[in-house]
N, CA, C and O of each residue as an XYZ file, in Angstrom:
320
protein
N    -100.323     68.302    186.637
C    -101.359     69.236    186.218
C    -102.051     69.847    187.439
O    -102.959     70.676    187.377
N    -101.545     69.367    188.497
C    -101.923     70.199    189.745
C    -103.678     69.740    190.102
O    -104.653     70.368    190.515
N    -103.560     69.068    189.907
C    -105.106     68.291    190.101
C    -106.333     68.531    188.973
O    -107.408     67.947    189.108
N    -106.122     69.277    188.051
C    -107.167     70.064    187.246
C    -107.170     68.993    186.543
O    -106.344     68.081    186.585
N    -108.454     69.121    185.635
C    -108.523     67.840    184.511
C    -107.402     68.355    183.304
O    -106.853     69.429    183.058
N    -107.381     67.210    182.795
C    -106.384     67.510    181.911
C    -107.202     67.061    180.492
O    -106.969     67.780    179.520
N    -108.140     65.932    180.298
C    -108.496     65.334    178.997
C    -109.284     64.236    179.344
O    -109.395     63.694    180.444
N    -110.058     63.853    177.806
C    -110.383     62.253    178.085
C    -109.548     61.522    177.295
O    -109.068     61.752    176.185
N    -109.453     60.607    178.044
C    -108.571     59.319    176.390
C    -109.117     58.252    176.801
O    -109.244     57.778    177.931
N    -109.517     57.816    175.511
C    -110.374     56.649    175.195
C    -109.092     55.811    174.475
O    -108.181     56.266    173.784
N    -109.293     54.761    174.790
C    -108.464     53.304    174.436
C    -109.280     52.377    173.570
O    -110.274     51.788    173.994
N    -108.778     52.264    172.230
C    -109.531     51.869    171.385
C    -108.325     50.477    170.579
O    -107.102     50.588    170.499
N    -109.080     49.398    170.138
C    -108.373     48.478    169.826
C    -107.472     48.614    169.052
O    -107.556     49.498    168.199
N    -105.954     47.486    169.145
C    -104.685     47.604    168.374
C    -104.049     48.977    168.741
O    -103.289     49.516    167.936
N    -104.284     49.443    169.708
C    -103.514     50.439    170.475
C    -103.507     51.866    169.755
O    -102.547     52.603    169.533
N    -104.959     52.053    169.432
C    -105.237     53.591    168.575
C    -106.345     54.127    170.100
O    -106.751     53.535    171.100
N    -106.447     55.109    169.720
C    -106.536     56.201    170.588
C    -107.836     57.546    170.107
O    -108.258     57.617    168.953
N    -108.151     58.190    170.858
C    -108.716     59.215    171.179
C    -108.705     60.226    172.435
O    -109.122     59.936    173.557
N    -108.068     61.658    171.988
C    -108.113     62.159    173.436
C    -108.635     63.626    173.029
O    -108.393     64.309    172.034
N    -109.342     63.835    174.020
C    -110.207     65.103    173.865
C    -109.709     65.910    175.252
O    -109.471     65.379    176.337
N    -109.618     67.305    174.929
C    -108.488     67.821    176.309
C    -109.201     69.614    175.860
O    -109.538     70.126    174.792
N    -109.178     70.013    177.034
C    -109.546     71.563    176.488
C    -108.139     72.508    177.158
O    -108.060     73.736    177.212
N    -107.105     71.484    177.628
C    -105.797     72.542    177.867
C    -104.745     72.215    176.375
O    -103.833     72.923    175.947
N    -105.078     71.365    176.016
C    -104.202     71.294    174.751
C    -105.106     70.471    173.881
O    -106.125     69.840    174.159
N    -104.154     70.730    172.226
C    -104.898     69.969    171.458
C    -105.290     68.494    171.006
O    -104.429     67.737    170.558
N    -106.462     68.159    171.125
C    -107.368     66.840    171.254
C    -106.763     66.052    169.819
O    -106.038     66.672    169.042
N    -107.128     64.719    169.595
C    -107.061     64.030    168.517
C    -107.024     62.539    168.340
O    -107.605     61.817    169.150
N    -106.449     62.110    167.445
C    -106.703     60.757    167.796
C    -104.739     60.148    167.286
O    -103.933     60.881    166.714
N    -104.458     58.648    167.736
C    -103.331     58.723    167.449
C    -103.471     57.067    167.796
O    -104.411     56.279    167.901
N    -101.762     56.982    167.930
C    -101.811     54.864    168.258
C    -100.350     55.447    169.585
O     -99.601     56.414    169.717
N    -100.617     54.224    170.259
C     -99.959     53.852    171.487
C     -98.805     52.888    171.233
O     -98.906     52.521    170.062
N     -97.718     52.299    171.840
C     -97.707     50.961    172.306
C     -97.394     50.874    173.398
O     -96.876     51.779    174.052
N     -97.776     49.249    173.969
C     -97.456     49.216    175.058
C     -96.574     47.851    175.215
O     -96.675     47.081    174.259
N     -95.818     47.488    176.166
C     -94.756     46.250    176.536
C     -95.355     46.368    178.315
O     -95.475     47.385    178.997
N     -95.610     45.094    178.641
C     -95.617     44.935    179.971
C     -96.388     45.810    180.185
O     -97.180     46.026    179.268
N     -96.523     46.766    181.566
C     -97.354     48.083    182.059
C     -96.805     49.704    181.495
O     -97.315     50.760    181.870
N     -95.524     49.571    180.407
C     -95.352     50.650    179.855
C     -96.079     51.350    178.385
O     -96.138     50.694    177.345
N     -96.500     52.486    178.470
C     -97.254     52.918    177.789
C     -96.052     53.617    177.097
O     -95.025     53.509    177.768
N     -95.883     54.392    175.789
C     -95.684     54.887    175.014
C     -96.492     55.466    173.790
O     -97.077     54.700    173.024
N     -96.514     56.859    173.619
C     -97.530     57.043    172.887
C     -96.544     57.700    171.238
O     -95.618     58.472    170.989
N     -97.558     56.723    170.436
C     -96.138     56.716    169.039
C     -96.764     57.986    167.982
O     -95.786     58.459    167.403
N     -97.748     58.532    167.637
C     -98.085     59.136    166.731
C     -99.327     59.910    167.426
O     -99.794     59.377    168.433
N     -99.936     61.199    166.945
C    -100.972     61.957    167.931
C    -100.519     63.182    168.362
O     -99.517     63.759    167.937
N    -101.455     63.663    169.417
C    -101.481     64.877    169.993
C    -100.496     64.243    171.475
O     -99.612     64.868    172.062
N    -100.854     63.250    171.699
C    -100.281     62.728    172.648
C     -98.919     62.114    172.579
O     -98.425     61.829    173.670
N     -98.046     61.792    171.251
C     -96.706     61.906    171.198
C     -96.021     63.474    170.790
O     -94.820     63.698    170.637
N     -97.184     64.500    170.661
C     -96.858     65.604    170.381
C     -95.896     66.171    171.741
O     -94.738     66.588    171.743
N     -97.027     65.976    173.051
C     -96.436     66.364    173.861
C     -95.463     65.409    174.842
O     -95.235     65.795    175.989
N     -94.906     64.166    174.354
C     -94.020     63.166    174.602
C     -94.345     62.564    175.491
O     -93.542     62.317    176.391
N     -95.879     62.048    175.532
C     -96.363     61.243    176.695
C     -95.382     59.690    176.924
O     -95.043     58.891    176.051
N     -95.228     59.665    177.761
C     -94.917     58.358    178.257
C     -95.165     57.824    179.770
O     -95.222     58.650    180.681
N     -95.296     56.584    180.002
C     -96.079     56.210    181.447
C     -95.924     54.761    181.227
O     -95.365     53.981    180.456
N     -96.890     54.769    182.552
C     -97.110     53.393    182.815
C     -98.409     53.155    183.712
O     -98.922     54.138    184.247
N     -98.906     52.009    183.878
C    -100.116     51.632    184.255
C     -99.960     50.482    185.459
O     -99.066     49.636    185.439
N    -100.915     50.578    186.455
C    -101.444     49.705    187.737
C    -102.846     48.766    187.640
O    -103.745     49.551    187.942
N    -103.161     48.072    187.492
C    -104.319     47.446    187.807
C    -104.786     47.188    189.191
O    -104.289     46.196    189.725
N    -105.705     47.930    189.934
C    -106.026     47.631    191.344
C    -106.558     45.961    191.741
O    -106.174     45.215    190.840
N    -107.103     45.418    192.517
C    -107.895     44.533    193.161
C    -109.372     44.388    192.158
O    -109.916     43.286    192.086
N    -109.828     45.337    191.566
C    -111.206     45.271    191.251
C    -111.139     45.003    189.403
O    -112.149     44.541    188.873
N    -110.007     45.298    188.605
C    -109.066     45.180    187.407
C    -109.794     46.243    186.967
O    -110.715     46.024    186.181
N    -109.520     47.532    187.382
C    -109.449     48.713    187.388
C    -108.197     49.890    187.048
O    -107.528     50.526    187.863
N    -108.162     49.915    185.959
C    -106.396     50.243    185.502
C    -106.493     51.950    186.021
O    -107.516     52.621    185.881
N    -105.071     52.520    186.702
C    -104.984     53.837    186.513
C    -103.638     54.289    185.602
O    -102.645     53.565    185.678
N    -103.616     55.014    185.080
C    -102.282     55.449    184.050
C    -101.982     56.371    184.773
O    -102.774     57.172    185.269
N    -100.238     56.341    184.970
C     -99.586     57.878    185.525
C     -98.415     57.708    184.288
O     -97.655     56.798    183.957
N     -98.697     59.099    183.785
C     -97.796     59.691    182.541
C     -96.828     61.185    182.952
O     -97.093     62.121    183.706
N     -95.838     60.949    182.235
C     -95.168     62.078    182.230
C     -95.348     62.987    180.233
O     -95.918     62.585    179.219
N     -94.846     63.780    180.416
C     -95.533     65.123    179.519
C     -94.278     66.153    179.388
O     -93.584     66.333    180.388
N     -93.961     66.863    178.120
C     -93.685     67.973    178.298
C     -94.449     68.975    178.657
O     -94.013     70.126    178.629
N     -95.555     68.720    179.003
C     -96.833     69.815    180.238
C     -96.440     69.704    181.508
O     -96.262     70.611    182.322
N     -96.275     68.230    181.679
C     -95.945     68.005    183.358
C     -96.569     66.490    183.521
O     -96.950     65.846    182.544
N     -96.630     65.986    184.905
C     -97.264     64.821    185.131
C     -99.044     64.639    184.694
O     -99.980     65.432    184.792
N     -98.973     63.386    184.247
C    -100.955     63.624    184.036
C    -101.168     62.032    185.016
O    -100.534     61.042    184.650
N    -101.633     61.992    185.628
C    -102.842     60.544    186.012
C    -104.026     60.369    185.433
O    -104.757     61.358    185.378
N    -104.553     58.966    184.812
C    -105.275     58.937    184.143
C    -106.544     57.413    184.729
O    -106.411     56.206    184.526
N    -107.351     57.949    185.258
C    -107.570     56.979    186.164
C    -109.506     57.168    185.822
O    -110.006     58.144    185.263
N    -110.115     56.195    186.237
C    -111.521     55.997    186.066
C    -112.681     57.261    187.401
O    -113.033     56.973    188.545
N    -112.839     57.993    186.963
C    -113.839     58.901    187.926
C    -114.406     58.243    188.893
O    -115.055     57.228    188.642
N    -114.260     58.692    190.110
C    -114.487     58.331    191.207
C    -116.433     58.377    191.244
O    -117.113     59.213    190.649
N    -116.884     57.410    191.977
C    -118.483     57.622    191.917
C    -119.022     55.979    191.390
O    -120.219     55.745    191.228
C-alpha cells in the first residue's frame, strides 16, 4: 500500500473481526489462524483474499504482514 494507511482491524474473540478502511470496503467477518498463519475466511477481508502471517516482538507486541488482491498490507500497533 506504499506506506498509506490502509484500515483498522480489530481482533475480536473466536477469531471474528472488524475492519474499518476508507480505501476499500469496511465490515466485520471471522479469521482463522494455525501457528502464526492468518487466513481470513468470510468478510470484506476474504473479499479481497487476505492472507498473512504474524511476529510477536520482545515486548508481546504482535505485527501482521498480509498479502491482498490490493497488494501487501502490514498491520502493526501505532508507533507513540
Amino acid at each position: 500500500m506504499n506506506g498509506a494507511a490502509f484500515g483498522t482491524l480489530t481482533l475480536l474473540v473466536a477469531g471474528d473481526y472488524d475492519f474499518a478502511s476508507s480505501a476499500t470496503l469496511g465490515g466485520s467477518g471471522q479469521v482463522a489462524s494455525s501457528g502464526n498463519s492468518v487466513n481470513a475466511l468470510t468478510g470484506p477481508l476474504a473479499d479481497i483474499g487476505l492472507t498473512g502471517s504474524f511476529i510477536t516482538d520482545e515486548r508481546g507486541e504482535a505485527s501482521f504482514m498480509f498479502t491482498t488482491a490490493l497488494g501487501s498490507v502490514l498491520c502493526a500497533l501505532p508507533a507513540g
